[in-house]
Structure formats: C-alpha cells, structure tokens
N, C-alpha and C positions, 0 to 999 in steps of 0.2 A: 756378433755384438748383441747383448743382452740391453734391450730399451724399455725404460721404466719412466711410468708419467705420474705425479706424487700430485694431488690436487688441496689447497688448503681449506680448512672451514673459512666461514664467513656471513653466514646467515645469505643476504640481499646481494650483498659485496660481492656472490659468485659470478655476477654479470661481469667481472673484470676477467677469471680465468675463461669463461667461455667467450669470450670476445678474441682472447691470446690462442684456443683451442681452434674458432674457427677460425683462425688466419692462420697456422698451422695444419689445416685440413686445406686449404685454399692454395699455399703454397708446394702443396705434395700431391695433390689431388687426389689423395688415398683420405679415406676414413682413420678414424683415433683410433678404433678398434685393428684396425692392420699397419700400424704404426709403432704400435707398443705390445712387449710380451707380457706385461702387468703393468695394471691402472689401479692403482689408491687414492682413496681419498675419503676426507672426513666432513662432516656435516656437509653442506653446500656442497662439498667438494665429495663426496662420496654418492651425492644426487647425479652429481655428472658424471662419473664412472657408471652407474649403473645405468643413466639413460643414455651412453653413450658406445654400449657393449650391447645393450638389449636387442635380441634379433629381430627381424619382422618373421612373417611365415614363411618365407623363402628362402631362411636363413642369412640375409644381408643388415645391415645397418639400419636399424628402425627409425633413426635420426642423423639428421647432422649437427653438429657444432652449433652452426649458423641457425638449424628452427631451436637448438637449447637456448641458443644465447637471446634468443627472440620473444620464448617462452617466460624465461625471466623477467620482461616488459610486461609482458602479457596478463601475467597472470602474478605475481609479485605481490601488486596491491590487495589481493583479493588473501590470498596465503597468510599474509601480515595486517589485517584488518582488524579492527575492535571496533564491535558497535556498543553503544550505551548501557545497554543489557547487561552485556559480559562485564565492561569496563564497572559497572553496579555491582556484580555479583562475586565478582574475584577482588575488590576493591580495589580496582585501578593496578592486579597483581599480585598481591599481599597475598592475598588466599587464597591463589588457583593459578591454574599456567596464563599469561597473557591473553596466547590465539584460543580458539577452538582448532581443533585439527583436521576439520571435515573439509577445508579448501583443501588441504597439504594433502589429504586420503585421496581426495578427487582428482590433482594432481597426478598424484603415483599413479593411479588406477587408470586413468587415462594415457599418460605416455609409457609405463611399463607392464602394463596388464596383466596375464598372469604367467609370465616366462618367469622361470627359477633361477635359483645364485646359481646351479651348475651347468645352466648354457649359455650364459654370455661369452660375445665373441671372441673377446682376448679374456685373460686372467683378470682378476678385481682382489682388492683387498678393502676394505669398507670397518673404518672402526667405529666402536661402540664400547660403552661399561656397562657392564652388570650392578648395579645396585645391590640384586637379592645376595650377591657372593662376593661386593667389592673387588668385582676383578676385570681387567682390561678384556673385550670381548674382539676374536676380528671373523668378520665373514671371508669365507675365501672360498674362490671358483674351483682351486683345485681338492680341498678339504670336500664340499659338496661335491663332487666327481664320485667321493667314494662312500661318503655318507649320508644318506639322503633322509635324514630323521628333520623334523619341521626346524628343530633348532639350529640345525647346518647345511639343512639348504632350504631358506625358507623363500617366497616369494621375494622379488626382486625388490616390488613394492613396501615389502616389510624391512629389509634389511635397508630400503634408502631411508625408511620414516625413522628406524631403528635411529642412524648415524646422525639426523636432525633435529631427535628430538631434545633440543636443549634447554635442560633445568631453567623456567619461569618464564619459555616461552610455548612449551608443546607439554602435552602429557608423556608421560615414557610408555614403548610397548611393553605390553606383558607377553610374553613369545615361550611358551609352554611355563618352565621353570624361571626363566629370567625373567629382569625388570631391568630394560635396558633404554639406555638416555644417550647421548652426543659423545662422539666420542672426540669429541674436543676437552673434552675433563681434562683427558691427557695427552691427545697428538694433537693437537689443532694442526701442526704439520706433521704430516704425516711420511715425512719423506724417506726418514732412517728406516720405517717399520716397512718400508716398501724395500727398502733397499736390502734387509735382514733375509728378506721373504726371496728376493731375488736369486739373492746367493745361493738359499738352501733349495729353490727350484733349481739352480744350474750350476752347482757343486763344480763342476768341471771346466765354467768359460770364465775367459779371464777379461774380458771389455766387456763392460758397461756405459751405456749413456743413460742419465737420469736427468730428467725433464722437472723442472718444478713450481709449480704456479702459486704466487700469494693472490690473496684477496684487498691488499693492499694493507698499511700502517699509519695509524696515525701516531706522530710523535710528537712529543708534548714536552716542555720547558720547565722540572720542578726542582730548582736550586735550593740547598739547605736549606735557604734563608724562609723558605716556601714552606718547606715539609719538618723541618722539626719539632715543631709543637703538636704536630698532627698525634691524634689519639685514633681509638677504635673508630668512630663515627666518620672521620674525615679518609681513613684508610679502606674502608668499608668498601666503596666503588672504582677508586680507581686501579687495587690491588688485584682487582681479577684484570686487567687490561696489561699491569708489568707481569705479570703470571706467563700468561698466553705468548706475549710477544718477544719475552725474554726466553721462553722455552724454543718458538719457533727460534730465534736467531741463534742457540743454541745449536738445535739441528740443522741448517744452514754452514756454520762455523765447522760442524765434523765431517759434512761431507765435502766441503772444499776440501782438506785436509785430506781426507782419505782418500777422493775420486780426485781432486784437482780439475782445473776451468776445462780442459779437454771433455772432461767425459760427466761435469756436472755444470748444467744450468738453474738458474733461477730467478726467476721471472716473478719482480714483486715494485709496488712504486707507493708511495707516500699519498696518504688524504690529508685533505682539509677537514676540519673538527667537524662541521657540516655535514660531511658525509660517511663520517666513522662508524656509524650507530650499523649494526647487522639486520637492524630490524625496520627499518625505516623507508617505507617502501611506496611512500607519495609519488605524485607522477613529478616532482621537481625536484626529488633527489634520483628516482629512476633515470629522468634525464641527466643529471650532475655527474654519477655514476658510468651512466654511458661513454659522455664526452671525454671522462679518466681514464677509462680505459682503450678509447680512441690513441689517446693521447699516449700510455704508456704502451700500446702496439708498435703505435710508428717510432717512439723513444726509440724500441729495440727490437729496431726492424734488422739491423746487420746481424745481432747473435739469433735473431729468430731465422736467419735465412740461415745461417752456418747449420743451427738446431734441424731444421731442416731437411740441407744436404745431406748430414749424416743419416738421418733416418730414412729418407729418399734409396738411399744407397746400400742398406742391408737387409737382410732376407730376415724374416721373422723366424725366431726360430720357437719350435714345436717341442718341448721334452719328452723324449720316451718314458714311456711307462714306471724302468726301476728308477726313473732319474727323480721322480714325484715323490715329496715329502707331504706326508698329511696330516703330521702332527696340529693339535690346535693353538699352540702356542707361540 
C-alpha cells in the first residue's frame, strides 16, 4: 500500500492539521515521516511537510507533530505581527506585503536549518507559482535526488518560505530565475497533485491510502436576495474565499470518487467567522483555534483510529531506482 498525506494551506489555521498530525504520531507511535511514502502540502501545509521530514544529524526525525503543533502557539504571534511602523509605511497593505518576513526566516532557519529538499525522510511535494513564467512550480524530493541545481533542490528553508509566501502577506522569493509566491494560487489542497505524483512514483501498485488534512472552512449564508446587486467593489473580497473553498471541495469530490472512503480520508471541520482569518494570530484566537481543533480530533477520533490501523499495518515502501520519475511537471 502506497500512503500519502495531502496537508492544506491555511496561514495560522495550520494549528488544526498539526493538532490531527500529532494524534496520528501518538496513536502509531511512529513518526509522519515513517508513516507516509509522500507528504504534500501547501502553504501552512507545506511548512509541515518540510518540518516534518527534516532530519536531525542522526538521521531521525528532527520534530514531532506535537513540538510543530506547539510551535504554532509559540511563535504564531510574532510571524503575524504588524507594528505601527510597517502598518505606516505599507498603508495598512495597500502598498507592500502586510508582515516583514524576518520572523517567518527566523522560523525556517531555526527548525529547518540548512538540510536540503533531497534528504528529507519520506518524499515531499510542496507547491508554489512562479510569477516570472506564470506557471505552477512543485518542489519534490525525488526531482532534487537527481538534480541538485539551487532551483530543485534548494534549502528546505527556502522551499517552505517558497509555499507561504502569500500575495499581501509575505514578499515572494526570488530563487535564481523565479519569483515564486503561495502556492495556494492554485492548490490550496493539494491532494490530487499528491495523489498524480504518487501513481507516477509507483506506476506498478495498486492500493492507496490518501490522508488528508483541512485547515478548516468557514461557510457563510449568501442567498440571492443578498448577492445580486452585488458589483465589483462588494465581489472584491469575498470571491477569493468561493475560489479556494470551491476548488478544495472540488478536489475532495474526485478523490472520493476515484479512491472511494476505503482508501481516502479527509479530515476537515467548519469555523466560526471569528476565526477564519489565516492571519490572525492573537493569543484569543491561538486559543479559539486550539480548542477547534481539540474538538475536531476527538469529532473523529473512530476514522482517525481506522486511518491509523491501516498505516500501523503496512510496510513503507522504498521505489527502486528505474521505478523514479523526475520529470518536473
């Protein structure tokens, strides 16, 4: 069995998959990194794949689940900060990205150091867009295996700043030729492209479990009566929200269909309007946050146990050599 774990963006809201991540390390007592033969994931969700794959010097798990999802608390506020200064000189955003990126660098640089995309412990796929060539960008562990040019296997660090840097909250990297931003543009889940990626690493096997974490949804109430007068100005903000969430439940919708509930999970629960914002990282919504995803642990504590067993029970498997596709696409 080919086991794949699909992580969604989410800015802040990542404190809900790492909450589901370390009660899945908890109930296996194995690491994420020896539970799955590929981890994807985008913004938020591609933070956790890379600090969750990164080696120490010993070659073992540089983190658990539980210090990521800890980390999130910790450090959250400081990542998502605006002081007067900034909030002056970007006009409150208007003219410059929200944050500064120098929490988010210090971050990276602190729990991924300088390990590369091609030694993390299990596979990664981690997306991103290229601006300078408008075109869908993915980091992959087995791509960097064989290429080791700064643009395909670049620091771990870069490649998770790569996936979070989203349009009017971070700057984008410049990473030799590209100018690459979130790649939530266009997977915010990312679970097809994990799933795409799986096949063509294992051409040969026929079972799959595919794991798959939201960051949670907020759903909202907009009857006709509501929305038809609506013009540019009032479509403005809530249109990137039906975008996202309409796309995710899209890919959700194929892989039932294709995998069926045997061999696809997905692990997602509903906010309150309070805590939808991605970027919202006071210590009353860190706590509010928390307690949701307390809350949608234990929701789905039986398919988390089923999810589980099956992974409990199969052997990782390793691809030989001619079995590695390392196309970039």
């Amino acid at each position: 069995m080919v086991s794949i774990l699909s992580i969604d963006g989410g800015g802040i809201r990542g404190i809900i998959p790492a909450a589901f991540l370390a009660e899945i390390e908890r109930l296996t007592g194995k690491p994420v990194s020896g539970l799955f033969d590929l981890v994807a994931g985008t913004s938020t969700g591609g933070l956790l794949a890379c600090a969750l794959t990164v080696p120490d010097a010993r070659g073992k798990p540089k983190h658990t689940a539980r210090q990521i999802h800890a980390a999130y608390l910790e450090h959250g506020g400081a990542i998502f900060h605006r002081g007067m200064l900034r909030k002056a000189a970007t006009l409150g955003g208007l003219t410059g990205p929200k944050y500064s990126p120098r929490a988010l660098e210090r971050w990276l640089a602190e729990y991924l150091g300088s390990a590369r995309l091609h030694e993390t412990l299990a596979d990664i796929l981690v997306t991103a867009y290229d601006m300078a060539s408008s075109t869908p960008w993915f980091f992959k562990t087995t791509f960097a295996k064989t290429h080791r040019g700064p643009e395909d296997d670049p620091l771990l660090a870069q490649a998770a700043y790569a996936t979070a840097a989203a349009p009017t909250y971070f700057p984008p990297l410049a990473l030799e030729s590209l100018c690459l931003i979130d790649g939530g543009v266009f997977a915010s889940n990312p679970a097809m492209c994990a799933y795409a990626e799986a096949r063509k690493l294992h051409p040969y096997e026929k079972d799959f479990l595919l794991v798959s974490l939201g960051t949670g949804v907020h759903v909202q109430n907009r009857p006709c009566a509501k929305i038809e007068r609506w013009g540019v100005a009032n479509w403005a903000v809530p249109i990137t929200d039906v975008m996202l969430n309409s796309s995710s439940a899209t890919v959700d919708y194929q892989l039932r269909q294709i995998l069926g509930d045997e061999s696809y999970a997905r692990f997602q629960t509903r906010l309150p309007a309070e805590a939808a914002a991605m970027d919202d990282a006071s210590r009353e919504n860190l706590v509010r946050l928390e307690l949701i995803a307390k809350k949608a642990v234990e929701d789905n504590s039986a398919q988390l146990e089923r999810v589980c067993r099956m992974l409990s029970g199969k052997m990782k498997l390793f691809p030989a050599r001619e079995r590695v596709f390392v196309s970039r696409a």
